[in-house]
MITORRO-45897 format. One record per residue: x, y, z of N, C-alpha, C, CB in turn; residue in one letter; residue number from 1. Coordinates in nm, 2 decimals. Glycine has a CB too. Example, Ala and Ser with C-alpha at 12.3 -4.5 7.8 and 13.67 -1.06 7.14 Angstrom:
% MITORRO-45897
R     nX     nY     nZ    caX    caY    caZ     cX     cY     cZ    cbX    cbY    cbZ resn resi
R   1.32  -0.57   0.78   1.23  -0.45   0.78   1.32  -0.33   0.78   1.13  -0.45   0.90    A    1
R   1.28  -0.22   0.71   1.37  -0.11   0.71   1.29   0.00   0.79   1.41  -0.06   0.57    S    2
% end
This chain:
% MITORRO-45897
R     nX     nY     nZ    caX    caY    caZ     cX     cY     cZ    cbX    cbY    cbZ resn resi
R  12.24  11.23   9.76  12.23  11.09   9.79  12.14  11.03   9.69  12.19  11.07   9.94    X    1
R  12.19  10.96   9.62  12.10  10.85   9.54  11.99  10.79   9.63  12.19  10.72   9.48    X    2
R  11.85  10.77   9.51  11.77  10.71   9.58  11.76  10.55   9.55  11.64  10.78   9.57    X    3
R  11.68  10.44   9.63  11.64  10.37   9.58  11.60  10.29   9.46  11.62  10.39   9.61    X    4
R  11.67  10.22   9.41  11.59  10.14   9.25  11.50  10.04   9.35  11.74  10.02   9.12    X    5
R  11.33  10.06   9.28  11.23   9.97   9.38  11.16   9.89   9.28  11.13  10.06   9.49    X    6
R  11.06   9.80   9.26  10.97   9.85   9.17  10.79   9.75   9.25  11.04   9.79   8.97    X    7
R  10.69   9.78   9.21  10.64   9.79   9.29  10.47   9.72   9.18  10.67   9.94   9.36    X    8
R  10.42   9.60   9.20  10.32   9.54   9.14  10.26   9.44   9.23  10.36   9.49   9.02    X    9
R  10.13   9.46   9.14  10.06   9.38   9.15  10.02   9.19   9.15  10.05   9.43   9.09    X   10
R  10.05   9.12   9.20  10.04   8.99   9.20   9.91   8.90   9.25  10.14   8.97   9.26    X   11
R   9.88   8.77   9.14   9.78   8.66   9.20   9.83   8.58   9.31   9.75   8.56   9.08    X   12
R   9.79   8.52   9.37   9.82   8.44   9.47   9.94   8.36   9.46   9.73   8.37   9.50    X   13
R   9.90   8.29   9.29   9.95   8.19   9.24  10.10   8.23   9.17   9.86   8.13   9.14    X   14
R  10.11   8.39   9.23  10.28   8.42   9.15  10.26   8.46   9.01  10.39   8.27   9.14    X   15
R  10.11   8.54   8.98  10.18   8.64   8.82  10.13   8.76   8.78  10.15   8.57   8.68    X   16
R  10.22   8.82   8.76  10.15   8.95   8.75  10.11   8.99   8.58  10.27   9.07   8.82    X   17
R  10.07   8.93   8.49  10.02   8.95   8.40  10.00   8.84   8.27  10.07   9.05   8.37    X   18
R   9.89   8.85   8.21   9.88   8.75   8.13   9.96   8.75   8.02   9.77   8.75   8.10    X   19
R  10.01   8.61   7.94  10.10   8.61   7.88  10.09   8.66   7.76  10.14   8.50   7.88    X   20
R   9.97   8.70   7.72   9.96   8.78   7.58   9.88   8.89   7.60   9.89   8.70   7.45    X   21
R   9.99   8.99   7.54   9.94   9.18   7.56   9.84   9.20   7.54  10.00   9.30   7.48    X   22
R   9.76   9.09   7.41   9.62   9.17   7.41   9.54   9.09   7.50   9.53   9.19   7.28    X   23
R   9.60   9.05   7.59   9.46   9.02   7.72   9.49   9.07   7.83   9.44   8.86   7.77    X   24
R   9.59   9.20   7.80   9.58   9.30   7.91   9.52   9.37   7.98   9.62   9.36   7.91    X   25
R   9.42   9.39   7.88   9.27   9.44   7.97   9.15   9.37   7.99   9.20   9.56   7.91    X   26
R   9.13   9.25   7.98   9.10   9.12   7.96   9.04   9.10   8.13   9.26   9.02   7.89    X   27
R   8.97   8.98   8.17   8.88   9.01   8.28   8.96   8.96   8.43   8.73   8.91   8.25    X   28
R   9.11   8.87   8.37   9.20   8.82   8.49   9.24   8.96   8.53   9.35   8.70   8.44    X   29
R   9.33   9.07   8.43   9.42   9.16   8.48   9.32   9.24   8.59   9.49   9.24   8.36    X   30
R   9.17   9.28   8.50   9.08   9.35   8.62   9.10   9.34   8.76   8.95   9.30   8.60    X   31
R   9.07   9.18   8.74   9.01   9.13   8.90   9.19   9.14   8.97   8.90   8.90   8.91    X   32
R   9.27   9.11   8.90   9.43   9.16   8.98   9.45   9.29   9.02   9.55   9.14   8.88    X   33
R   9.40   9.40   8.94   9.42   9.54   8.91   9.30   9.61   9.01   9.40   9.57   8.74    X   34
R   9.20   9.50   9.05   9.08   9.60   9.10   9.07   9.66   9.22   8.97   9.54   9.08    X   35
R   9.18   9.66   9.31   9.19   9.71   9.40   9.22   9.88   9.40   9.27   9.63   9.44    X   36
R   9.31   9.93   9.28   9.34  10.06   9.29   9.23  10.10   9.17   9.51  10.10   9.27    X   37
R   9.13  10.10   9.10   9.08  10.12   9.03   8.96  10.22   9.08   9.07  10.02   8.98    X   38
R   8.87  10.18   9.24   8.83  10.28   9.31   8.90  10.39   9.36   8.79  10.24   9.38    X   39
R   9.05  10.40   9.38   9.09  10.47   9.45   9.12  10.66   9.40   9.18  10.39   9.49    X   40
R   9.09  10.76   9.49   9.11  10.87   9.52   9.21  10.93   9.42   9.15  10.87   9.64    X   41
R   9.35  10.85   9.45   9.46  10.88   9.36   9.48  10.83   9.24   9.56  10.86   9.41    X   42
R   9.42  10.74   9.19   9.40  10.67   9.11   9.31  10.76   8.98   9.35  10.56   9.18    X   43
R   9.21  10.81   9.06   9.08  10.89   8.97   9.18  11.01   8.94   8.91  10.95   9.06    X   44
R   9.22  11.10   9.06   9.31  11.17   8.98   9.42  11.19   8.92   9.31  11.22   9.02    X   45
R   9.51  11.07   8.94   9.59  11.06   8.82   9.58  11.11   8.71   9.59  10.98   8.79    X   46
R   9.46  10.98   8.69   9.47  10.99   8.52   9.32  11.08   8.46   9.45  10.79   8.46    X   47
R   9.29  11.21   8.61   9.19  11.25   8.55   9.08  11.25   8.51   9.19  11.27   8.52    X   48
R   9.01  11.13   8.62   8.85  11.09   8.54   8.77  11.11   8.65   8.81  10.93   8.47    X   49
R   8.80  11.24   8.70   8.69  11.32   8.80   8.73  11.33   8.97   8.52  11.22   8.79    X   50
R   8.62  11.39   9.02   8.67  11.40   9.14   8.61  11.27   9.20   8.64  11.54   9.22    X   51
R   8.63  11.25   9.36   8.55  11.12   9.45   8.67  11.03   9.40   8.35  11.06   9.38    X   52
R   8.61  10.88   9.51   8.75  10.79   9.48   8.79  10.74   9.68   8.93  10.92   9.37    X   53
R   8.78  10.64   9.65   8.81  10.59   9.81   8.94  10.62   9.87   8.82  10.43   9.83    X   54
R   8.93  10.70   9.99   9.06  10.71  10.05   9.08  10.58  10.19   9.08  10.88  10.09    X   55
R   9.17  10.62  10.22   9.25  10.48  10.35   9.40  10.46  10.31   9.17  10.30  10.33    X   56
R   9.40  10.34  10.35   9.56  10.26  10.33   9.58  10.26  10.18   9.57  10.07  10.39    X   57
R   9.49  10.18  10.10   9.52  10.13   9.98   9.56  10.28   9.87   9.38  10.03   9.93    X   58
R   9.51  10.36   9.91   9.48  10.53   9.85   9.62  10.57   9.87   9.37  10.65   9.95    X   59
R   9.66  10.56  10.00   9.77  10.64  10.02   9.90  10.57  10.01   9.77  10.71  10.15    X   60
R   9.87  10.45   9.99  10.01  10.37   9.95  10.06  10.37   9.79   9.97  10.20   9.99    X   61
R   9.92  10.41   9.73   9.93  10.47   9.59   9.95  10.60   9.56   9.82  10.45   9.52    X   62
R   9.96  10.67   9.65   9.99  10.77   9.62  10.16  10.79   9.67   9.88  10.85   9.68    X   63
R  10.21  10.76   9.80  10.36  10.74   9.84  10.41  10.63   9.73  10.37  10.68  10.01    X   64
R  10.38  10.55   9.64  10.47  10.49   9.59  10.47  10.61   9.43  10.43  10.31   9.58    X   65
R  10.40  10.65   9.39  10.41  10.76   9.30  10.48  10.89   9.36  10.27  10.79   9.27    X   66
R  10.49  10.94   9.48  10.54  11.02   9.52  10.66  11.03   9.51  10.50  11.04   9.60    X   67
R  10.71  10.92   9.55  10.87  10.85   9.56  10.95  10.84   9.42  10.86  10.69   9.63    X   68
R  10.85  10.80   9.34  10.94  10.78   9.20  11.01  10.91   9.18  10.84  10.74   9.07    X   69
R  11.08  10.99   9.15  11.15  11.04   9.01  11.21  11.05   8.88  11.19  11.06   9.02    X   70
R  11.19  10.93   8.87  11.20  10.84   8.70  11.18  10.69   8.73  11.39  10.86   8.61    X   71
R  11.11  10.70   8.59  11.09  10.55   8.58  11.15  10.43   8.50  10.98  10.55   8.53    X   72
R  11.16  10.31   8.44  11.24  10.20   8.36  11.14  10.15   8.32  11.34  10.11   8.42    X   73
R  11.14  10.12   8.18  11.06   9.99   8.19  11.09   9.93   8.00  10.85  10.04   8.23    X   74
R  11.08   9.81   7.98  11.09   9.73   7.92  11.03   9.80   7.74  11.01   9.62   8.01    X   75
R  11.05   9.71   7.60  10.98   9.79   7.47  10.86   9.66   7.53  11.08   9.78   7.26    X   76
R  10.84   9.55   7.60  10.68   9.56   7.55  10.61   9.60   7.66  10.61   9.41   7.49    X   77
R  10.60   9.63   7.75  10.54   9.75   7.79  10.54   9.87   7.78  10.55   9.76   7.86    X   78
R  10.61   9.93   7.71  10.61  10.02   7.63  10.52  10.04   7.53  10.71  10.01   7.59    X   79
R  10.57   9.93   7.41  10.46   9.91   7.29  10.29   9.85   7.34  10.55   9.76   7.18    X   80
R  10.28   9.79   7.47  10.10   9.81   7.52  10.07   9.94   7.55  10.06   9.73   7.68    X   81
R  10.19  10.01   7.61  10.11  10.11   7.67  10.12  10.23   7.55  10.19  10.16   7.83    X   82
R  10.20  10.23   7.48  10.22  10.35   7.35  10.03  10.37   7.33  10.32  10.26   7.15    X   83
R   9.96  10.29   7.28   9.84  10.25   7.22   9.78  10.33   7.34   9.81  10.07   7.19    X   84
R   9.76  10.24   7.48   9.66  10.29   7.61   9.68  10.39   7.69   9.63  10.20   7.70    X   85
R   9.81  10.48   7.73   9.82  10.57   7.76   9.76  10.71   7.71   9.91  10.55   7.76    X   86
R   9.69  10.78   7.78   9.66  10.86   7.73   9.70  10.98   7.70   9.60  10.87   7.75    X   87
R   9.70  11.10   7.59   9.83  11.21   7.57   9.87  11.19   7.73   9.78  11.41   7.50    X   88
R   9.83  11.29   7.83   9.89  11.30   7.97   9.93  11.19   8.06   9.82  11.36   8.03    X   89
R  10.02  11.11   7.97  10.03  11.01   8.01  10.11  10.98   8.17  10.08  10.98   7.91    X   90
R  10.03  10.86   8.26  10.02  10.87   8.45  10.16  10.88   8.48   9.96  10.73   8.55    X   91
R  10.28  10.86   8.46  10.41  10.88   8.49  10.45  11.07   8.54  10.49  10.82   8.35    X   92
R  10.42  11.14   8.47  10.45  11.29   8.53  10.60  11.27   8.54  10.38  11.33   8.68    X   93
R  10.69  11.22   8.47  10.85  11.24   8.52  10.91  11.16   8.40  10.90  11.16   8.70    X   94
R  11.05  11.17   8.36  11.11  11.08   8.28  11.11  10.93   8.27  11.21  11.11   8.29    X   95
R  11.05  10.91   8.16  11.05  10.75   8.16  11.17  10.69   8.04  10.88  10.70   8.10    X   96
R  11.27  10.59   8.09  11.38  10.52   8.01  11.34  10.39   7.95  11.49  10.48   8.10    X   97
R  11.34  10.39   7.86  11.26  10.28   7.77  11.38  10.19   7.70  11.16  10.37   7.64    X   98
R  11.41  10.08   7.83  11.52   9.98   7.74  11.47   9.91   7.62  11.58   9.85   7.82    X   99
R  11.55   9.89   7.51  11.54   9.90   7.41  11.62   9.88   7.31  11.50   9.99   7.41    X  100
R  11.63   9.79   7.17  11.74   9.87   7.07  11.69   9.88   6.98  11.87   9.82   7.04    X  101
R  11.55   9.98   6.98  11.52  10.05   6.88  11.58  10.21   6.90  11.37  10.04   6.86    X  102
R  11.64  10.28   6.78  11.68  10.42   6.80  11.57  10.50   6.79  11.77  10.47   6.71    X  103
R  11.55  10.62   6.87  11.41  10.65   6.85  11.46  10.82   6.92  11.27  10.52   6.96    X  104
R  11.43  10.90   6.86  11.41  11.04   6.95  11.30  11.06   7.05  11.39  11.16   6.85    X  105
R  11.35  11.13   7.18  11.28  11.14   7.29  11.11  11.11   7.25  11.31  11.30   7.36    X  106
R  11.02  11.09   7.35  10.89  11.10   7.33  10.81  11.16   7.41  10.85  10.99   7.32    X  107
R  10.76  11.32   7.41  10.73  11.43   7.50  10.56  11.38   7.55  10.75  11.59   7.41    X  108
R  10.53  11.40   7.64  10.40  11.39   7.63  10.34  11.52   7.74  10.36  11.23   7.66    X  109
R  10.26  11.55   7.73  10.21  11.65   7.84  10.20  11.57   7.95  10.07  11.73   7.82    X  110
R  10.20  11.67   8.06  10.17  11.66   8.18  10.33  11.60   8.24  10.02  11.56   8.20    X  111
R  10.46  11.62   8.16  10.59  11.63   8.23  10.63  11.46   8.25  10.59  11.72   8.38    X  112
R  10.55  11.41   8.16  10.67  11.24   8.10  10.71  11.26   7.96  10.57  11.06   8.08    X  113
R  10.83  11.21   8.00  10.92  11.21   7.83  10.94  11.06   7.82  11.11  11.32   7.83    X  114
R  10.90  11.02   7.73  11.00  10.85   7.73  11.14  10.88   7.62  10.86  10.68   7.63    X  115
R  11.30  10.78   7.70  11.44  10.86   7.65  11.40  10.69   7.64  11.59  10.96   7.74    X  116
R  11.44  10.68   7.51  11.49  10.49   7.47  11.62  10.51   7.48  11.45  10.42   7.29    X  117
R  11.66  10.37   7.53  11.84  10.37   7.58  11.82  10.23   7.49  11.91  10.37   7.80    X  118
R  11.96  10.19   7.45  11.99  10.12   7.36  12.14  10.07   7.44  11.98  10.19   7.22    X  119
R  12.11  10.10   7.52  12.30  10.07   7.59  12.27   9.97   7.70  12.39  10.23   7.69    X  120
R  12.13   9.84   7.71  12.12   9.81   7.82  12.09   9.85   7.93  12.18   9.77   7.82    X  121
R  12.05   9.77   8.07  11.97   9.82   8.14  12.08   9.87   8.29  11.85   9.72   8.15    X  122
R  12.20   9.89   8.29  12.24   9.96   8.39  12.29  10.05   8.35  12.31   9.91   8.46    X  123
R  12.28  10.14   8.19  12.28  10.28   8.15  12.14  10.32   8.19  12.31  10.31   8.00    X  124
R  12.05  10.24   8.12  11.89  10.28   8.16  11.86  10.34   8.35  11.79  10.11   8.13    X  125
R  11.94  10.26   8.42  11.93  10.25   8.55  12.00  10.42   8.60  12.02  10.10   8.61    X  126
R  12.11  10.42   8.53  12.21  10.52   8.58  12.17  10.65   8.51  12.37  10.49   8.55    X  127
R  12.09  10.67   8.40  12.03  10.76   8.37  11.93  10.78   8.42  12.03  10.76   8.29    X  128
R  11.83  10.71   8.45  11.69  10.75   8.53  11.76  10.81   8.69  11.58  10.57   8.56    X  129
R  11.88  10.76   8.77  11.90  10.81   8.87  11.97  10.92   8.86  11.93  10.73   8.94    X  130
R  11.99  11.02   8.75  12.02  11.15   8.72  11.92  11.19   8.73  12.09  11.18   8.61    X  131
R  11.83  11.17   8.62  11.70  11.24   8.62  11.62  11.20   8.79  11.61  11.16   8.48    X  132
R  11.61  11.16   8.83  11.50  11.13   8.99  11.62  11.21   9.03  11.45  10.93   9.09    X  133
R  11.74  11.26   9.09  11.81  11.33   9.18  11.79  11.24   9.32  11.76  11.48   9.19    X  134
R  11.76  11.30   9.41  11.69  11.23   9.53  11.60  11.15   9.54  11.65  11.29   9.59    X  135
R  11.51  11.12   9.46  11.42  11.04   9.48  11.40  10.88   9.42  11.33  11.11   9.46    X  136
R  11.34  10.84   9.44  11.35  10.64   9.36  11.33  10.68   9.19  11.15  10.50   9.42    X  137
R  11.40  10.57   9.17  11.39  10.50   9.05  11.25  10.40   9.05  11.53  10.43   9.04    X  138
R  11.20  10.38   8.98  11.06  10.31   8.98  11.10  10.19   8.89  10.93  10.39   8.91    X  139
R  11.14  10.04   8.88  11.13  10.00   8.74  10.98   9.90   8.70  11.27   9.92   8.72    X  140
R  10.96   9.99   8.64  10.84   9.95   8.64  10.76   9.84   8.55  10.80  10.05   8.62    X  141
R  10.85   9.78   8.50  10.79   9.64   8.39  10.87   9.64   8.28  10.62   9.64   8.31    X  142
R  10.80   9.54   8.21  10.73   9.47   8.24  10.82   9.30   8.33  10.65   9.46   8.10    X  143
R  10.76   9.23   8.38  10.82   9.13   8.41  10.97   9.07   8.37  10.74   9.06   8.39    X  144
R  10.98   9.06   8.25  11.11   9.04   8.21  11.24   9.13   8.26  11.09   9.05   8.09    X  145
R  11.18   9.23   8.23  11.28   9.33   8.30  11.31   9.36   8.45  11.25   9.45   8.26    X  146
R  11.21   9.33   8.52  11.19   9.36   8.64  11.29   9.23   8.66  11.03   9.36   8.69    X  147
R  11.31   9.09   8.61  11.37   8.99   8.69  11.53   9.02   8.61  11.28   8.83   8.68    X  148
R  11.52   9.11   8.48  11.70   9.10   8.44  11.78   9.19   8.60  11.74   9.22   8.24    X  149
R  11.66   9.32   8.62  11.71   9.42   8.76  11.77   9.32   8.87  11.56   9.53   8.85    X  150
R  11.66   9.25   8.89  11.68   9.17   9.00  11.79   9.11   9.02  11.58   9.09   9.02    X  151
R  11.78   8.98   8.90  11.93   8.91   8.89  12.07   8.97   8.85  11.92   8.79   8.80    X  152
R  12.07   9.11   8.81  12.19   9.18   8.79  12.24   9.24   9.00  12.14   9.34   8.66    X  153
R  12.14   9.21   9.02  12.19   9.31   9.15  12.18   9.43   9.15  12.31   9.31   9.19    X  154
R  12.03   9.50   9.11  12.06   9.68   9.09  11.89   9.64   9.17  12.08   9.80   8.86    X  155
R  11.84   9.55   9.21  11.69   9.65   9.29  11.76   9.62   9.41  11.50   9.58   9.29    X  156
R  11.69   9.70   9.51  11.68   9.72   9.67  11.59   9.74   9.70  11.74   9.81   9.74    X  157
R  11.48   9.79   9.66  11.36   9.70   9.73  11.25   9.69   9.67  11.31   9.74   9.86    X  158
R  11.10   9.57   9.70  11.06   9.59   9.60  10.89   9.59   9.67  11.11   9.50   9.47    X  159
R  10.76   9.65   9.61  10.64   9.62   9.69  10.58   9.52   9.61  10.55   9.74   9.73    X  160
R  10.48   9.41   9.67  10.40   9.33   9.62  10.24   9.38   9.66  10.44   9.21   9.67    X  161
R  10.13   9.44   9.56  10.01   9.41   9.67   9.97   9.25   9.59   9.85   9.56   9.66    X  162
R   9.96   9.14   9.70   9.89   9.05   9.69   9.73   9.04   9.67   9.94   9.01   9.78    X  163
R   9.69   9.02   9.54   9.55   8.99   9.51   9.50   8.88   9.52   9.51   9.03   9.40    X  164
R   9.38   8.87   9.62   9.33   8.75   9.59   9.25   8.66   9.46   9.29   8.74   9.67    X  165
R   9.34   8.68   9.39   9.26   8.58   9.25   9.36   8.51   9.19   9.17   8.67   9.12    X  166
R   9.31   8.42   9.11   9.41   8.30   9.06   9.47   8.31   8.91   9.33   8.15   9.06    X  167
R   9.54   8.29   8.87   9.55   8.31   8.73   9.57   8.14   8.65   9.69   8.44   8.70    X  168
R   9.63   8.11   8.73   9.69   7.93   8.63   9.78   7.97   8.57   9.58   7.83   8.51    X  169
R   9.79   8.10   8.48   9.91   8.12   8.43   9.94   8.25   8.37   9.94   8.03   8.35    X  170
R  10.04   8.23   8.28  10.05   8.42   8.25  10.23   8.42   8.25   9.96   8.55   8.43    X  171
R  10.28   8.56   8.33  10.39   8.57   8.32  10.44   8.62   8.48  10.42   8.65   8.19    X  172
R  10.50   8.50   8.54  10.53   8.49   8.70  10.63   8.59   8.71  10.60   8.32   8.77    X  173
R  10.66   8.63   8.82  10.71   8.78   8.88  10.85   8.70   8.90  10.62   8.85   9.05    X  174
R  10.86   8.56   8.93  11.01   8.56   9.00  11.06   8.43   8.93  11.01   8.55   9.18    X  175
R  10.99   8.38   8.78  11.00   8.30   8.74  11.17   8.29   8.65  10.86   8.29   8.68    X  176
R  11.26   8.23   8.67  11.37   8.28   8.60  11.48   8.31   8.68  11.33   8.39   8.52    X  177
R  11.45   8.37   8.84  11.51   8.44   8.93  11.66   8.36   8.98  11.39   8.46   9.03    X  178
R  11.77   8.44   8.95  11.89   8.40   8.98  11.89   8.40   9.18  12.01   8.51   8.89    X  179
R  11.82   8.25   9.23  11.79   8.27   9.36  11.93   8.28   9.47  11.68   8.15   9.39    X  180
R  12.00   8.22   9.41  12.18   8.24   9.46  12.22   8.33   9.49  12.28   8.21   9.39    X  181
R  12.17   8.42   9.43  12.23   8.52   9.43  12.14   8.67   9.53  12.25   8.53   9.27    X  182
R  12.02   8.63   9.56  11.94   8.71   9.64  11.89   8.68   9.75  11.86   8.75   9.58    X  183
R  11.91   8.76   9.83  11.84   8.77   9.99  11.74   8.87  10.00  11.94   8.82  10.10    X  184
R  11.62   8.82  10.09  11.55   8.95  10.13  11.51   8.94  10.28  11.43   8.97  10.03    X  185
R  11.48   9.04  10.29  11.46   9.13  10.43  11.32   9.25  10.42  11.62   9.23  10.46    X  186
R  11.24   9.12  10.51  11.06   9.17  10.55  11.11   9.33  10.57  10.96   9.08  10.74    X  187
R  11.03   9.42  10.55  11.00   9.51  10.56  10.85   9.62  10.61  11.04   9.50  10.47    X  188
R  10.77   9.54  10.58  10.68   9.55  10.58  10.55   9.48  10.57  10.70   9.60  10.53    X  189
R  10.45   9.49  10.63  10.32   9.34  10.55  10.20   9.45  10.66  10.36   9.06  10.64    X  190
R  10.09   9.50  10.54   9.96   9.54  10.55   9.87   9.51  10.50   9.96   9.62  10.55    X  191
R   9.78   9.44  10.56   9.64   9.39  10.49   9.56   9.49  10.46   9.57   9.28  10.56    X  192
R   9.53   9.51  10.38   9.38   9.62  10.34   9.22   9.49  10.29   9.44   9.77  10.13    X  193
R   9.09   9.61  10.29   9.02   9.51  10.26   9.03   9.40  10.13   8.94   9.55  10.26    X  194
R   9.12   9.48  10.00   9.11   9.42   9.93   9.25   9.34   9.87   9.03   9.49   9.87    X  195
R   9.35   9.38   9.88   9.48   9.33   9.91   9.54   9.30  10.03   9.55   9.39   9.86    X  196
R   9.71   9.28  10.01   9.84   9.27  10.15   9.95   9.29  10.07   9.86   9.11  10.24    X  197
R   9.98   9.39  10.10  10.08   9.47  10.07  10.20   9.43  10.14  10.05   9.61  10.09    X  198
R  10.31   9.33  10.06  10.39   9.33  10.14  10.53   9.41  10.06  10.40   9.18  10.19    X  199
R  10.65   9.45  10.14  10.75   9.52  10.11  10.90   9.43  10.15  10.72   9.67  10.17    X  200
R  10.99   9.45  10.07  11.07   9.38  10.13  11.22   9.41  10.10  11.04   9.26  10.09    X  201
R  11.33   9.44  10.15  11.46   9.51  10.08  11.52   9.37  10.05  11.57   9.63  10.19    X  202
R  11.59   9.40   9.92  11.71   9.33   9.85  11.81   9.37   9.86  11.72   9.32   9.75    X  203
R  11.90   9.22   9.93  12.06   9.24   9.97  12.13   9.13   9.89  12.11   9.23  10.14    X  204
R  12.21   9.13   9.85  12.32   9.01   9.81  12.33   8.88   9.92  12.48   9.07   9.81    X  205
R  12.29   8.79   9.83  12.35   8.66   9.91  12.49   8.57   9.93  12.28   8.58   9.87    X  206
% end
């Protein structure tokens, strides 16, 4: 049984999940958006920077949405930010599909992520990541652009928000572009933690 295509970020109040130019990705807006999983448990061990790290809701909702993935999707310019800031063991641990039409041979990294660039558009990208995951979700993981081509093609089913409270004024909105005719959703879920609200929601055709 196929799993789930989901994908699962971060957002300001005001509707964005990142600033509009890559080099102000680590920049002091994305922080204060991002700074909720930055203490956390799973988070530290991820990416290996020691033991300690808050556990609770926010911990273990980071850790079940990582658990769940079995391959990932994501966009060349999140790709091309993260080429640079990922480190060799790069946090994915599973096949990453990199839409794309640059030709490029696989990209191995330790700790069991490969990035496969697909050049065939993003419902080869989709149908190959759900070979690779077997049973488990598809993740698509960014950047924005891509996240809203999934959406308005009709290939997500569901997706998580943690709502941060901070403002941005601008950047690059999550649903900005969004073919709304064409989508329905259905609450799923809504959990406040101290420092986000995590809401979840499945996508059906309208």
């Amino acid at each position: 049984m196929a799993g789930k295509a989901f994908f699962s970020v971060s957002m300001s109040l005001d509707g964005f999940i990142a600033p509009e130019s890559p080099e102000e990705l680590m920049g002091q807006q994305w922080m204060e958006l991002q700074q909720w999983i930055f203490p956390l448990r799973f988070f530290r061990e991820n990416l290996k920077l020691g033991e300690g790290g808050e556990e609770g809701r926010d911990n273990d909702i980071a850790r079940e949405t990582f658990e769940r993935t079995g391959a990932s999707v994501m966009g060349k310019r999140m790709f091309d930010a993260g080429e640079q800031a990922w480190p060799e063991d790069a946090p994915f641990h599973t096949p990453v599909f990199v839409v794309t039409h640059e030709k490029r041979d696989p990209w191995e990294r330790s700790g069991g992520t490969t990035f496969h660039f697909v050049n065939d558009g993003i419902e080869t990208a989709l149908d190959l990541a759900r070979e690779a995951a077997g049973d488990r979700d598809v993740r698509i993981a960014g950047g924005g652009a891509t996240i809203l081509e999934y959406v308005n093609a009709g290939l997500i089913d569901e997706f998580s928000i943690a709502l941060s409270p901070v403002l941005f004024g601008s950047g690059i909105r999550l649903f900005d572009g969004v073919d709304a005719s064409r989508v329905a959703l259905e609450p799923v879920r809504s959990e406040p933690s101290s420092r986000v609200t995590h809401l979840t929601y499945a996508v059906h055709p309208r």
